[in-house]
C-alpha positions in Angstrom: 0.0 0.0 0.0 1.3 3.7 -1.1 2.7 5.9 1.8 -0.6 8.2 0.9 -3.1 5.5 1.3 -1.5 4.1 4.8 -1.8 7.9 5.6 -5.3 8.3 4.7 -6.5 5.6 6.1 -4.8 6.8 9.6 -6.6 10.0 9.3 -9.8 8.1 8.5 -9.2 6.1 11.8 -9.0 8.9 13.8 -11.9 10.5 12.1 -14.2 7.3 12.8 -13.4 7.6 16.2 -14.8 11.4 16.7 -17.8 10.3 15.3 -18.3 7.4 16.9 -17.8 9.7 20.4 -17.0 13.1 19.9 -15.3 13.5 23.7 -12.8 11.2 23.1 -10.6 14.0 22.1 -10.6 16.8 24.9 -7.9 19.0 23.4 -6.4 19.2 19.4 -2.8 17.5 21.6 -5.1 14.5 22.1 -6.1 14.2 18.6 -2.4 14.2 17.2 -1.2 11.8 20.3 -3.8 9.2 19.1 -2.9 10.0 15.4 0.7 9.5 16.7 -0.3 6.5 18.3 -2.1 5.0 15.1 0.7 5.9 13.2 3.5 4.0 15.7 1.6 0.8 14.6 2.6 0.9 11.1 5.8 -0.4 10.2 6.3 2.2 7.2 6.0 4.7 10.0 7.3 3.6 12.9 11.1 2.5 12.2 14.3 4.6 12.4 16.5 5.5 9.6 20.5 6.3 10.1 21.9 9.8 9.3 24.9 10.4 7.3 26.7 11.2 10.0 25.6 7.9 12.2 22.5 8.8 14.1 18.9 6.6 14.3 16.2 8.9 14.1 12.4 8.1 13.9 10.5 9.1 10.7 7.3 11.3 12.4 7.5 13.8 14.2 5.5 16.6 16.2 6.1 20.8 16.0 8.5 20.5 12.8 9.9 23.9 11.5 9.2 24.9 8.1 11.9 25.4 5.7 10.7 28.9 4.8 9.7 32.3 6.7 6.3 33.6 5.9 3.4 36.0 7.2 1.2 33.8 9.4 -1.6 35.9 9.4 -1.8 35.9 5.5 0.5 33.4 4.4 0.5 33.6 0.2 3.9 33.7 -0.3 7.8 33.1 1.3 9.9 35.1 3.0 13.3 35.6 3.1 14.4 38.0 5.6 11.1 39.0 7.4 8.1 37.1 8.9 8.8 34.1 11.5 8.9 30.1 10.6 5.9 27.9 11.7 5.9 24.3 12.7 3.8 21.2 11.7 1.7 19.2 14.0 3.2 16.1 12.5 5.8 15.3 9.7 6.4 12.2 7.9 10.4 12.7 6.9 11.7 11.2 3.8 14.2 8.3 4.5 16.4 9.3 1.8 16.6 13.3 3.0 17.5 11.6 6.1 20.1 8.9 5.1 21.9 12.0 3.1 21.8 14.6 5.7 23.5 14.9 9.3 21.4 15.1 11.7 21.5 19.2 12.8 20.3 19.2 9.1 17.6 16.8 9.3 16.6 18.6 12.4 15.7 21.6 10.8 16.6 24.1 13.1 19.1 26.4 11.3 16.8 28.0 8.3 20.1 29.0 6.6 21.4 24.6 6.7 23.0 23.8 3.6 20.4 20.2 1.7 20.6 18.6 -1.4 17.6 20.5 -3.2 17.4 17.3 -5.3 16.0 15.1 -2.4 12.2 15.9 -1.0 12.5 16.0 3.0 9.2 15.5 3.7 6.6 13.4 2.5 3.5 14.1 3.9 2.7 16.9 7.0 -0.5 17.0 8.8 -2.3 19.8 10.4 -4.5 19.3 13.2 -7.8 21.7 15.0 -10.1 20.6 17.7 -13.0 23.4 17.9 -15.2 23.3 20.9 -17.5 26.2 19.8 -18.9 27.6 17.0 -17.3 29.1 13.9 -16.1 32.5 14.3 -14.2 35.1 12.1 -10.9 33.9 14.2 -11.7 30.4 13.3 -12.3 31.0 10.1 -8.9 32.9 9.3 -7.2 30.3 11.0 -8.3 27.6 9.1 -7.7 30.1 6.1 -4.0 30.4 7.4 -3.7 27.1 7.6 -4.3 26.2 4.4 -2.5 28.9 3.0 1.1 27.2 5.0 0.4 23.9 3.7 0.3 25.4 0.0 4.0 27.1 0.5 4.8 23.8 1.3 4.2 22.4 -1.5 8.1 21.5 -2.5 9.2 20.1 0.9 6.1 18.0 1.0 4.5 16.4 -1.9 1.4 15.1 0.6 -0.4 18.0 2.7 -3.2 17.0 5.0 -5.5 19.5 7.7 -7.9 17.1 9.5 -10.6 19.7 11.9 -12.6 18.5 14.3 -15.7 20.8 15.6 -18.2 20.2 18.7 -20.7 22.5 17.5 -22.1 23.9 20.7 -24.4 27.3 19.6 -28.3 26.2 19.6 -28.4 28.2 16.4 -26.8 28.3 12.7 -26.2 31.5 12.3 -22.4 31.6 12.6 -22.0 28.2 10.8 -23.9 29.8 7.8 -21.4 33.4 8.2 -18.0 31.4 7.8 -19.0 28.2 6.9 -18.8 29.3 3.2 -15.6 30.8 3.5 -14.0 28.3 4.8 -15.6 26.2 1.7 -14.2 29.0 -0.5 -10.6 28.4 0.9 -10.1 24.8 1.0 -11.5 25.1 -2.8 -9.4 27.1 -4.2 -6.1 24.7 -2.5 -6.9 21.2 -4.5 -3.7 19.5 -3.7 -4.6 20.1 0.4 -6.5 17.1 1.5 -8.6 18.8 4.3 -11.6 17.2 6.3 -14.2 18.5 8.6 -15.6 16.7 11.1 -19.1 18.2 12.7 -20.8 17.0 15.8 -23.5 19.1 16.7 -23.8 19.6 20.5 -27.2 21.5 20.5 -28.9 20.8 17.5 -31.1 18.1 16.5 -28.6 17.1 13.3 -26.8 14.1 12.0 -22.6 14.5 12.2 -21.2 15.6 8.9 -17.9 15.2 7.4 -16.8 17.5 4.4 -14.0 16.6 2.6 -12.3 19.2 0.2 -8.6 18.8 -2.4 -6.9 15.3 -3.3 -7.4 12.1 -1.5 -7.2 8.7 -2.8 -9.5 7.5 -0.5 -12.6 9.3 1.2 -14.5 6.2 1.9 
């Protein structure tokens, strides 16, 4: 099975398991712990791969930089001397970038770190947000900013993934119909992000809902 389709199918997991009890996650660091922990029982994930300067290092990882600066609160484009670096929820890391690399350059904390631009680093990063409320303009941008960091990401990691889950808890729809549709808007316009939403609806007499948006190989 393809890297992408293991991956998938992890995210799909951990998806199945909100709907099937929407408290099992309290907080978005319990969502990426268990999608850490479904990961750690797949071999293609869970093994260790030797630098090229002698160090075993794992393959996934939590809060990895970026390799590029950019404005958070609008990201459209990189940076080179202003705006900060951001960090992934979760990485997958290429064996070969790491089997070529030493290891202060597979860590990724020196922006200026000399790679082979011929090797990928990544191949897949993953974005998580648990919501406990309703949509709100904040919510909405940050979803929007987001997706607009995994599009500059786009030649460091070939798979980009942001998996939201949302306890609805307002009694009406009014905010869901104001920034719903942007949020649609968004993760339309960014086709090679795989993004899912996952509703449950606290207050309101309405079946969960999942939306899925961008490139999967799988939404089943």
């Amino acid at each position: 099975m393809s890297v992408q389709l293991l991956l998938e199918s992890t995210i799909h997991s951990l998806v199945s398991e909100f709907q099937q009890e929407p408290y099992i996650f309290f907080t978005e660091a319990d969502a990426v712990a268990r999608f850490h922990q479904l990961l750690a029982g797949n071999p293609d994930f869970n093994r260790y791969v030797r630098t090229e300067d002698g160090h075993e290092v794992g393959l996934v990882h939590r809060e990895y930089p970026t390799f590029f600066r950019f404005d958070d609160r609008n990201p459209t484009e990189r940076l080179e001397s202003r705006g900060r670096r951001g960090h992934y929820d979760t990485v997958v890391l290429n064996p070969d970038f790491v089997a070529a690399h030493p290891v202060e350059t597979v860590l990724n904390r020196n922006i200026k770190a000399v790679r082979d631009p011929a090797i990928v680093p990544l191949r897949a990063v993953v974005e998580f947000k648990l919501h406990t409320g309703g949509w709100s303009k904040k919510r909405s941008e940050g979803v929007t900013s987001e997706l607009g960091k995994l599009q500059l990401s786009d030649k460091e990691a070939p798979l980009c993934y942001l998996l939201l889950l949302m306890r609805y808890r307002e009694t009406r729809m009014y905010r869901w119909d104001t920034y719903w549709p942007r949020v649609c808007d968004a993760a339309d316009t960014m086709e090679n992000i795989g993004s899912v939403f996952a509703v449950y609806w606290v207050n309101l007499d309405r079946e969960p809902e999942i939306h899925w948006f961008g490139r999967w190989l799988n939404q089943e």
